[in-house]
N, C-alpha and C positions, 0 to 999 in steps of 0.2 A: 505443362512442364516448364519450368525456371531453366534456360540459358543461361551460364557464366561466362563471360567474355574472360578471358584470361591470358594478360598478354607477357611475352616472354622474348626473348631473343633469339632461343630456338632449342626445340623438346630433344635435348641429346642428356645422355646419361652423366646429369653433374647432379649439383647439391639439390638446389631448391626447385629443378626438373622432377628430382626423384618425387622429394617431396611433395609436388602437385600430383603425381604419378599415384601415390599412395593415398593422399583424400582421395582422388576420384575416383579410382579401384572400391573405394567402399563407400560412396555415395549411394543413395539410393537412386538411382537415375530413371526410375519412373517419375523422381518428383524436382531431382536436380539433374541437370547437364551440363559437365564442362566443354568449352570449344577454345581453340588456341589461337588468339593471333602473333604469327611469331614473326619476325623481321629478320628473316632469311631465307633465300631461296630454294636453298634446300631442304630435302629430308631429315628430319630428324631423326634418333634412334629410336623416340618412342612414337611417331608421326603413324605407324601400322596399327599398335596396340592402342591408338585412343582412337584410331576409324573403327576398330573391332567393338568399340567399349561405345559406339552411337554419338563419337564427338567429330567433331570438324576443325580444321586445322589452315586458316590463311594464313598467307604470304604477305605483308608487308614491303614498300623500299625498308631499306635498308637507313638506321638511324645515323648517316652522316650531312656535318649540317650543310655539302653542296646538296644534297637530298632534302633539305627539308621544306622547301614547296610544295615540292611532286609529292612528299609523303602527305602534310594537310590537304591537296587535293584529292591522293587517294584514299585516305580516311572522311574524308568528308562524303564521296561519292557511296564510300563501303557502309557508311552509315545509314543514306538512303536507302540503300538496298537493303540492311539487313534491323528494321524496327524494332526486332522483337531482342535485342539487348539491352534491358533498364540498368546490368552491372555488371562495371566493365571493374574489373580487380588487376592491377599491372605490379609486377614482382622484379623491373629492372634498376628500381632505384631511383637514385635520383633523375635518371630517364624516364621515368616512368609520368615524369612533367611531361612530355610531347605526347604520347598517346593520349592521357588523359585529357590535356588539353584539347587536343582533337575530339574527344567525349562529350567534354563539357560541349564547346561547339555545334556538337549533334545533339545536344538536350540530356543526353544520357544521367535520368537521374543520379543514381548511384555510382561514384569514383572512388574507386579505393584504391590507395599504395601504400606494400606493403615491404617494407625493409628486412633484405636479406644479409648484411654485411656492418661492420662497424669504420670502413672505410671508403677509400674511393680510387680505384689505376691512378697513375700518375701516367694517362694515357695522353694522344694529343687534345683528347677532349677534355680533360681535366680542369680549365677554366669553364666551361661552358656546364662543367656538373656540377661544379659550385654553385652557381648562376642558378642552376635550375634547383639545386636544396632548397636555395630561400625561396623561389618560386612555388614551391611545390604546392604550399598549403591554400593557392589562388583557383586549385585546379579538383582537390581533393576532398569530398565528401565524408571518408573515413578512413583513417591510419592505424596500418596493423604490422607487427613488427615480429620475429620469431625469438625475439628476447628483448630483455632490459635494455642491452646495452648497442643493440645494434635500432631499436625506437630513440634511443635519445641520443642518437649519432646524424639519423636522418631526419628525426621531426624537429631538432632542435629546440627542445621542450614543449612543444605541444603533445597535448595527451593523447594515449596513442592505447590500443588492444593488441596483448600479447595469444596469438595464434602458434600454438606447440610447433614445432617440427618432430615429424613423429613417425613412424617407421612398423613395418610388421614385422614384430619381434618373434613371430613364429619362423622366420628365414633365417635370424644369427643365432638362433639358441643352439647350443654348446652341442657337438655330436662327436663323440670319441670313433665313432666310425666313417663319418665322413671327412675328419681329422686327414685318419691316415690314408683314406682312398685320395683326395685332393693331394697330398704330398707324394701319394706314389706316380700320380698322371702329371708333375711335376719335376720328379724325380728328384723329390730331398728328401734327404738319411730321415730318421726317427731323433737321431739325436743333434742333428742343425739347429742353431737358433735362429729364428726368421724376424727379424725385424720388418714391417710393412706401412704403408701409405697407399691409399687412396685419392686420388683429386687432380683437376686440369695442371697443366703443366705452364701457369703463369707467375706472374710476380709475387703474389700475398701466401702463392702455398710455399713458396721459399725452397725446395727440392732439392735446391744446391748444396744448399747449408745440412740437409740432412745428410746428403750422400759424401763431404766432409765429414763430418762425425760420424758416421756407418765407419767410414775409409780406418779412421783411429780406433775403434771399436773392434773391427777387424784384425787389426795388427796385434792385439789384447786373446780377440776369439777368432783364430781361425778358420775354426766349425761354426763359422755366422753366414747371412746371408740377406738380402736388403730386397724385398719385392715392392715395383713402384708399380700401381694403376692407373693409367690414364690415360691420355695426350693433350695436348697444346704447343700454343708457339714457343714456347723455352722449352720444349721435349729435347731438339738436339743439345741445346746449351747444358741442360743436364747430365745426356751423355759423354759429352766430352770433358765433362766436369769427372764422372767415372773411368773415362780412358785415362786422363792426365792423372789419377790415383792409380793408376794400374791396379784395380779391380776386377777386372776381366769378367767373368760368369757368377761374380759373386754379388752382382748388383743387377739385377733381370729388371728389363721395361718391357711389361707386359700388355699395355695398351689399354682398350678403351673394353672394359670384359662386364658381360651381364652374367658372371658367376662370382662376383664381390662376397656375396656369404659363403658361400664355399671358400674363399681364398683366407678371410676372416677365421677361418675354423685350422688351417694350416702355418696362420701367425705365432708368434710367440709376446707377440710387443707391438703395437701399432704406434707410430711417432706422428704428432705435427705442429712441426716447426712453425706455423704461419706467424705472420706480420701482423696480421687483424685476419678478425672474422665473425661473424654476426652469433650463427650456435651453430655450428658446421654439424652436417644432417652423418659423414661418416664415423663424428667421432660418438655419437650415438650409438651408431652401425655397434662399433666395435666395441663399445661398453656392453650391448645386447649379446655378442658373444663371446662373455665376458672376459676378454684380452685386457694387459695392464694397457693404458697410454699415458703415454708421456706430452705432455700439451706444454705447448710455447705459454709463458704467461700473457701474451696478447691476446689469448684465446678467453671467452668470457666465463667464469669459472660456474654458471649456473647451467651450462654444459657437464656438468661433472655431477653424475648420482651413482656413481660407484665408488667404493673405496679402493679401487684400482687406477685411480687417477694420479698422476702427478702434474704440476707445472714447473717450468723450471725459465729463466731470461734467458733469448737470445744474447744479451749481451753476457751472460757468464762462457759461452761460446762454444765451439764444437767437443773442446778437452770435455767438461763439464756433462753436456751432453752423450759423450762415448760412456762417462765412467757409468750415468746412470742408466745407460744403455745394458752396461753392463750386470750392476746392482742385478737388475729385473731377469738377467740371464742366469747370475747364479743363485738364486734364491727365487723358481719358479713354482707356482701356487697351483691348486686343483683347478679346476674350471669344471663350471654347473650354470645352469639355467637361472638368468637373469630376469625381474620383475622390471619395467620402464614406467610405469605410472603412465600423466601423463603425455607421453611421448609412445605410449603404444597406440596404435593408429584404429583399432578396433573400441578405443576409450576417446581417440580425440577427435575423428569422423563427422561421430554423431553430432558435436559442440561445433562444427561450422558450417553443416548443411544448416542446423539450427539459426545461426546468423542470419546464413543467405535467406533462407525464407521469412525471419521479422523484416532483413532490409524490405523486402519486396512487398510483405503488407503495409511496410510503412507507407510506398507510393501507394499504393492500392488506396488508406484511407488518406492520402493527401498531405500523410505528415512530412 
């Protein structure tokens, strides 16, 4: 059996979590096994379901650079001890330079980083992830990217494999009864319009600025209503972003929920504002059940295979954003079962276990 080293910052329910969530689910894992090394000390949310599924899940320090001695000793030590990973596949970006370097280090044939985003936080690390983009390709054996635009953000033109983000479309397809049973365990009318979001509660998903134009949308409709999923560190700042609107119960934080397709099926319009983003895996989500969305244009438009897509500028600004909010309220369309190509996960599976095992013959004949 092929080991996948697969390193991440920690297996909780976001984007490209899910995403690894969904290849291994349908790996064949008599012949591939995912294992996680994640750089956090805690539990993840899916840290249960990948013990269940025959994977293994280390702990890392933590990627800050007073840490990053102790981190190359204990990667170095972790590498001794565990031989039998010839590929190590890391998904945190342009971080994903200190792991791999620590790979290379240990001989580890195979390095792959794979770009999930078309930006970068302007966290306090932000010069040091500059620093390590250009770096990256000293460290990297093969670059895979989940689009066009989010490979040539981080390889900075080196040539690079586009890996689907892709999702079991058997979860969002359209069910007019599980519609109204989700809204009645909710308790919203039949005839509310539910505007919704999915995604951590940081900088590039922009929250704010949604819940702004929800606010004007509202004053327009009423009978609307704004569901957010998620959490993070700007969770509060977005709430008080909906107190200072005096919104009251009309803007629900729902938190971090492993019932996203259900909630999906209770939408009426899913919104995302982002700043950047690589091919964000919910707005997939919710093109599978088949909801309009409305995408920031910073969002990369090869993300769009529905003709329920819109994009519109942040900088045409919240007004703009409420009316087309609106548009999509009064002039609401049937909904049916959705085709994904490939971005259905029972079509894209196959095409990377297929990878992982050429990578691994290739050591095998010495190439």
């Amino acid at each position: 059996m092929l080991r996948i080293l697969q390193c991440v910052n920690q297996m909780n329910r976001a984007g490209l979590e899910t995403m690894l969530m969904n290849y291994y689910r349908q790996m064949d894992r008599s012949r591939v096994q995912f294992d996680f090394l994640t750089h956090r000390p805690e539990e993840g949310h899916y840290d249960a379901e990948i013990a269940a599924l025959g994977g293994r899940v280390y702990h890392a320090p933590r990627l800050y650079p007073q840490n990053y001695p102790a981190y190359f000793r204990s990667m170095a030590e972790f590498y001794r001890q565990h031989l039998e990973y010839k590929i190590v596949h890391s998904h945190i970006d342009a971080m994903s330079y200190l792991p791999l370097l620590a790979a290379k280090g240990a001989g580890v044939p195979v390095r792959i980083a794979h770009s999930h985003s078309a930006g970068i936080d302007r966290d306090m690390k932000y010069p040091l992830k500059l620093l390590f983009r250009r770096q990256l390709h000293t460290v990297t054996t093969l670059e895979l990217a989940c689009g066009e635009t989010a490979g040539r953000f981080l390889f900075r033109g080196r040539p690079f494999e586009v890996v689907a983000n892709a999702i079991d479309t058997s979860r969002y397809r359209f069910d007019t009864q599980l519609r109204q049973e989700t809204r009645r365990q909710l308790n919203i009318s039949a005839h509310t319009f539910v505007v919704g979001h999915v995604g951590r509660f940081y900088y590039p998903k922009n929250q704010p600025f949604l819940i702004r134009a929800f606010a004007q949308l509202h004053e327009r409709l009423p009978d609307s209503l704004l569901l957010l999923a998620g959490a993070g560190e700007l969770q509060q700042q977005a709430k008080d972003t909906a107190v200072q609107l005096g919104l009251g119960e009309s803007v629900r934080f729902l938190g971090v929920r492993d019932d996203v397709p259900a909630l999906m099926q209770a939408m009426d319009l899913f919104a995302m504002p982002s700043l950047f983003e690589g091919l964000p895996m919910v707005g997939l989500e919710a093109q599978a059940a088949d909801l309009p969305v409305l995408f920031s244009a910073n969002v990369p438009r090869d993300v769009c295979i529905s003709e329920k897509c819109a994009f519109l500028a942040l900088e045409n600004g919240e007004t703009a954003w409420a009316q087309a909010m609106e548009r999509t309220a009064k002039a609401p369309g049937e909904r049916a079962a959705r085709e994904m190509g490939v971005h259905d996960i029972r079509r894209a599976a196959p095409l990377l276990q297929q990878r992982y095992e050429e990578l691994f013959a290739s050591i095998k004949d010495g190439a």
